[in-house]
Structures are given as C-alpha cells and as structure tokens.
Backbone as CSV, one residue per row, in Angstrom:
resi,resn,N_x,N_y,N_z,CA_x,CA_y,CA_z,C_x,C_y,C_z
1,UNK,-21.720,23.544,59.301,-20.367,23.114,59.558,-19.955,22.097,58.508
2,UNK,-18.764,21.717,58.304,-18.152,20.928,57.044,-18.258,19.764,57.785
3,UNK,-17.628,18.764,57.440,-17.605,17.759,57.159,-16.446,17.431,58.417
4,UNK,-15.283,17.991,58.092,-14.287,18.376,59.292,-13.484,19.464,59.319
5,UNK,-13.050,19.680,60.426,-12.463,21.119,60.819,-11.605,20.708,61.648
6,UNK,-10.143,21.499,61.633,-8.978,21.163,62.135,-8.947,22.858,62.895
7,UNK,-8.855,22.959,64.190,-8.163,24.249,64.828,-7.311,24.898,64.604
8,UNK,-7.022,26.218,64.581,-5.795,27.267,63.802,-4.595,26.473,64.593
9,UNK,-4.655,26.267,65.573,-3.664,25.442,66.493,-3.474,23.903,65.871
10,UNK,-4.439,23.845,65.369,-4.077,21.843,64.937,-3.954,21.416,66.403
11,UNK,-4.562,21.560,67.415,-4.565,20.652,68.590,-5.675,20.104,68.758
12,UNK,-6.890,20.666,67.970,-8.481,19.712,68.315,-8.727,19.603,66.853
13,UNK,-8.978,18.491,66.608,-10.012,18.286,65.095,-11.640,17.569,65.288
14,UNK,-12.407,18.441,64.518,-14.001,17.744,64.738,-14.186,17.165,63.264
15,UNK,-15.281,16.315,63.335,-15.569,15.577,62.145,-17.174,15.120,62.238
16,UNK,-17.727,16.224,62.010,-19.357,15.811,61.478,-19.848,14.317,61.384
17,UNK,-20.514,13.464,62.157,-20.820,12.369,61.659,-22.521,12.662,60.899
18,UNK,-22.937,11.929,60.699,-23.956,11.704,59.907,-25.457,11.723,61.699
19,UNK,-26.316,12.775,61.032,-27.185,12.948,61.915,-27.972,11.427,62.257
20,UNK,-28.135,11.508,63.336,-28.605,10.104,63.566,-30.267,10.204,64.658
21,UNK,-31.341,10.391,64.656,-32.448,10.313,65.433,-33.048,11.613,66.103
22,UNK,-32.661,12.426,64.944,-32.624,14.152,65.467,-31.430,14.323,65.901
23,UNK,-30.296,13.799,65.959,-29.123,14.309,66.975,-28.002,14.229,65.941
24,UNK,-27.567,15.956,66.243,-26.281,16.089,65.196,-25.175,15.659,66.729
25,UNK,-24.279,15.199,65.479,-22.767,14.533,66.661,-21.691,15.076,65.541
26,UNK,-20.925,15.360,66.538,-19.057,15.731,66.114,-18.490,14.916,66.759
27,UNK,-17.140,14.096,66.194,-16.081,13.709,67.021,-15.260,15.128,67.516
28,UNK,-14.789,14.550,68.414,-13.856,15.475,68.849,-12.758,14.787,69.295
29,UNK,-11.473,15.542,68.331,-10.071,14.506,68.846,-9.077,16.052,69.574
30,UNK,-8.556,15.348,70.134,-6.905,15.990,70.887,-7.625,17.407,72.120
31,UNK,-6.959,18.275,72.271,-7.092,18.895,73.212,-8.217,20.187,73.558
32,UNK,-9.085,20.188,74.350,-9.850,21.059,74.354,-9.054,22.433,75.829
33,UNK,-8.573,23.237,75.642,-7.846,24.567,76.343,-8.301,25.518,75.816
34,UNK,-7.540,26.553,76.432,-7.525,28.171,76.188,-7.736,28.469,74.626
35,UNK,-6.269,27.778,74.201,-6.343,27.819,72.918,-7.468,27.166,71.911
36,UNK,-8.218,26.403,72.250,-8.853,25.479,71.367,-10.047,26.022,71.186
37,UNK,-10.511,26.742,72.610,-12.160,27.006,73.443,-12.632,27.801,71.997
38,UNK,-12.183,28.705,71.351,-13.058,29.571,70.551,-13.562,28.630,69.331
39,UNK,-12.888,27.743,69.145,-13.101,26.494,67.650,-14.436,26.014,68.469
40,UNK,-14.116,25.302,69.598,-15.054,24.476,70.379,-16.604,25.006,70.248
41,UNK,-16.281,26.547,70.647,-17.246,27.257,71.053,-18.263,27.483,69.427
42,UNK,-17.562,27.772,68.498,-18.019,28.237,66.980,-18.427,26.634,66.808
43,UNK,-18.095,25.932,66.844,-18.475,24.450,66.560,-20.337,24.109,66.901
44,UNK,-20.097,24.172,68.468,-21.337,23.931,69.272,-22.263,25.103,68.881
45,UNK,-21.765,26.012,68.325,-22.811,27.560,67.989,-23.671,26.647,66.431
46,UNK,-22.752,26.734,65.923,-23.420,26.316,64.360,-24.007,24.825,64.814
47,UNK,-23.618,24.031,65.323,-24.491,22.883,65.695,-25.802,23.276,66.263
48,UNK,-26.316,23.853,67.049,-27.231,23.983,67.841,-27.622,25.210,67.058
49,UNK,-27.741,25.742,65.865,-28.851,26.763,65.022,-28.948,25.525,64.218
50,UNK,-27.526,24.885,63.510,-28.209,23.991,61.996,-29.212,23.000,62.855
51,UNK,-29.418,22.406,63.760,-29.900,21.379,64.113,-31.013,21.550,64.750
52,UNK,-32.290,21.071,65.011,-33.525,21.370,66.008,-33.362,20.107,66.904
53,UNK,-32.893,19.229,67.296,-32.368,18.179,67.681,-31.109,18.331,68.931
54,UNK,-30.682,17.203,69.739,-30.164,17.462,70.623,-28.688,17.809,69.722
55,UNK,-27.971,18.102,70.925,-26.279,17.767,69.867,-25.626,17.189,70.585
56,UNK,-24.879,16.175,70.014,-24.015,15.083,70.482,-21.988,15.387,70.276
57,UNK,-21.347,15.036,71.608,-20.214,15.561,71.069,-19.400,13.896,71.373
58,UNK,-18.784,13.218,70.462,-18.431,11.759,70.440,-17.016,12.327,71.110
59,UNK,-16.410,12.251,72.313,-14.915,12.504,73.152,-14.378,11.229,72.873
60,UNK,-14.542,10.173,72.514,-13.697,8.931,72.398,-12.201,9.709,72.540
61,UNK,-11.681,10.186,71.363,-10.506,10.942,70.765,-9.755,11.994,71.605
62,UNK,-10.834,12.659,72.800,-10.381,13.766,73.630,-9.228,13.767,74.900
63,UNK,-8.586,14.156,74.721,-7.079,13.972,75.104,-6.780,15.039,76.471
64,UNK,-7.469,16.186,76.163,-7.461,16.943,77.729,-8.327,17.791,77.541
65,UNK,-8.965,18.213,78.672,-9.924,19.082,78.640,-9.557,20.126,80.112
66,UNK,-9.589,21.424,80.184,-9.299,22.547,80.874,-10.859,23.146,81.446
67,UNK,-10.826,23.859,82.334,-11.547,24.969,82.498,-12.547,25.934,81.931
68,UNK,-11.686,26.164,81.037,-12.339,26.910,79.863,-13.031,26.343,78.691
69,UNK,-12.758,24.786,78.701,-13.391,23.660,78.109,-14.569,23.484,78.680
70,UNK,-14.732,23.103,80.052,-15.888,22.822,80.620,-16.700,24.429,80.606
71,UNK,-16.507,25.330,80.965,-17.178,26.414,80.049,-18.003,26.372,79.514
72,UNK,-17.439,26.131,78.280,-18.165,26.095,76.737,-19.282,25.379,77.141
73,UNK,-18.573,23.990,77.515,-19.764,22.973,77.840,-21.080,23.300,78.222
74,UNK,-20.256,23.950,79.612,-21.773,24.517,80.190,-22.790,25.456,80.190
75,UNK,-21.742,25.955,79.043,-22.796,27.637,78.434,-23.476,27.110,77.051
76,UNK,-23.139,26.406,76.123,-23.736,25.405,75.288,-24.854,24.795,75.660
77,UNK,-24.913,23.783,77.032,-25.454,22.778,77.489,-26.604,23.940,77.988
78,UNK,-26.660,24.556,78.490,-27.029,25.688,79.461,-28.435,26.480,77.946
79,UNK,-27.961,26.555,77.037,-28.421,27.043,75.811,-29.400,26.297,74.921
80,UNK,-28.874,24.760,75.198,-29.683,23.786,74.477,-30.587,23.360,75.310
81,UNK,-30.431,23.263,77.052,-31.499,23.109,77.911,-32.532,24.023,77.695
82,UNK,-32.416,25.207,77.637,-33.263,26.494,77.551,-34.403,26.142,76.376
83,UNK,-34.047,25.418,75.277,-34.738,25.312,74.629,-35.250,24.229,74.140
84,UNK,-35.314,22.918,75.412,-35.807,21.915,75.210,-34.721,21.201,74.923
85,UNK,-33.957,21.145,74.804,-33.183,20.033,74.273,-31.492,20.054,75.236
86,UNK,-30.605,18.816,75.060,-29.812,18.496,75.403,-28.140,18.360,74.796
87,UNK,-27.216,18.691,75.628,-26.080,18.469,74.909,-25.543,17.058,75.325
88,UNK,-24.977,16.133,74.654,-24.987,14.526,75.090,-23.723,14.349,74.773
89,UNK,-22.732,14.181,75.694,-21.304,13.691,75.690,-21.322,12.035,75.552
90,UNK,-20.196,11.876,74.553,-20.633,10.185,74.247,-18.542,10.077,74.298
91,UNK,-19.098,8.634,74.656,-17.692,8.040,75.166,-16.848,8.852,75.713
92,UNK,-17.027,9.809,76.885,-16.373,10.310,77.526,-15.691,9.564,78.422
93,UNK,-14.139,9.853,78.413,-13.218,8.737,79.531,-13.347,9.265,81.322
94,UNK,-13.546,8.296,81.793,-13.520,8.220,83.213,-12.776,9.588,84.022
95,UNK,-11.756,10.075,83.252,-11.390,11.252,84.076,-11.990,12.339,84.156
96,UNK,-12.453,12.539,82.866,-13.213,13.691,81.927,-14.705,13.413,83.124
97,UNK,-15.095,12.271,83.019,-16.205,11.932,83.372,-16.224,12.540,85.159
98,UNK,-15.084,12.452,85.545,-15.131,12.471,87.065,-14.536,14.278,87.510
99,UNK,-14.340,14.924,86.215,-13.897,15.926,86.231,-15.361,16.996,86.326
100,UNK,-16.072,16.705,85.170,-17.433,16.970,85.486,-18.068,16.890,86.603
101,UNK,-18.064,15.445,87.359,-18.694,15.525,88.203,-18.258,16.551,89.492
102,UNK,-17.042,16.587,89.424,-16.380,17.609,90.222,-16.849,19.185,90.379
103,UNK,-17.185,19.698,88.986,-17.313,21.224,88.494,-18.846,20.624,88.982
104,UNK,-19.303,20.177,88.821,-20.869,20.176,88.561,-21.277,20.162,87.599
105,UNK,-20.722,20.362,86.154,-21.201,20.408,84.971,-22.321,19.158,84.541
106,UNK,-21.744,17.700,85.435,-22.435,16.617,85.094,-23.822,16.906,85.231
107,UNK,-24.233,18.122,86.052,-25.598,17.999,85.830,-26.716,18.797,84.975
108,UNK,-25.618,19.592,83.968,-25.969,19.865,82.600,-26.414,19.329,81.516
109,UNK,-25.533,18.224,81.606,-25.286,17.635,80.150,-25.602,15.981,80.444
110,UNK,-25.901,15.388,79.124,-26.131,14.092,79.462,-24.888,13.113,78.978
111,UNK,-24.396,12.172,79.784,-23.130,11.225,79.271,-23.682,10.072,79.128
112,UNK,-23.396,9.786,78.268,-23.303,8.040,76.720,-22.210,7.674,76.654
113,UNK,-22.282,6.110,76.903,-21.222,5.335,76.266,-21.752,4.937,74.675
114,UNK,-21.238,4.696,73.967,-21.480,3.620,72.670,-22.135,3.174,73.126
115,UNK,-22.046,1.957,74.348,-22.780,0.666,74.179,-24.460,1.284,74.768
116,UNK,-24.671,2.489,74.914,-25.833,3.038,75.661,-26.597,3.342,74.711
117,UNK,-26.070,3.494,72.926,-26.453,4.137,71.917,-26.791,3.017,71.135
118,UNK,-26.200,1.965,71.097,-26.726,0.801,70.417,-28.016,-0.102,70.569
119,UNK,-28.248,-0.398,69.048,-29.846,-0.799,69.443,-29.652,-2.446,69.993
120,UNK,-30.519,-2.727,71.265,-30.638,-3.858,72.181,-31.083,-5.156,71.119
C-alpha cells in the first residue's frame, strides 16, 4: 500500500504510518459506508499479506461508520485471528466504541487509546 490513498468517493482517506513493534497502522479519516467498504476492505487485504504482524487501524479521524463498515471489520479481524494475530482499533470515539459493543464485534478486535500505546 502507498503511503496514502484517498477513496474513488473522496469520503475516506488512509495514510500508512510507519510500522511500529511488528504492527502496520493506517489512519483512517472521514466516512466508512456502502460506498467506502470496498477501499476499506482492499486496504485491510494488502495490510494483513504485506505485514506478519498485527494491523492497527488509528480512527482518531473517523467520522461515521455503517454496517457494512463493521463487516469488514469483522471479516478482517476474523482473518487476522485465524492466524495468530490481531486487528487493533486505536483512538476509536466512544460511539464507534459503544457501537461495537452493540454488534458484538468488540469481541473481535482489540481497542487502544494513544495513551494505552505510549511508553510508561
């Protein structure tokens, strides 16, 4: 994956950060929907072959997330469990956070704040 990638829609943009402890991370800004899910989905695909490491998705930036969002999530998360490893949502906001817990997805995936990632 590049460096960053903007959706045919321009409603989600990701941005590669720099691998950090085995764990590749993307930001992810603006809307994850119907429209967005196939970027989302090609995103988390090439993350989880380039990487042997967990994959990290930084939501600080994430603005709405749908159905078909949590999906991905959980067929991703679902993919990286299978093979030892984890998908790790970081700075996910309280709604997002309580939206998960709702679907059940929360018990896929693992959620990080920043301050959970910083060294003590």
């Amino acid at each position: 994956m590049t460096d960053e990638r903007t959706s045919n829609s321009g409603q989600l943009r990701f941005v590669r950060l720099p691998d950090h402890h085995g764990r590749s991370t993307v930001t992810v800004a603006g809307e994850i929907d119907i429209a967005t899910e196939p970027e989302l989905r090609d995103v988390l695909a090439a993350m989880t072959a380039e990487s042997p490491g967990d994959v990290g998705l930084d939501c600080a930036e994430l603005e709405f997330l749908d159905s078909s969002g949590l999906r991905v999530l959980a067929h991703a998360a679902s993919q990286l469990n299978a093979d030892g490893r984890r998908l790790i949502l970081i700075n996910l906001a309280e709604p997002f956070r309580r939206l998960l817990e709702i679907t059940g997805v929360d018990a896929c995936v693992v959620i990080e704040s920043e301050e959970e990632l910083s060294p003590q």
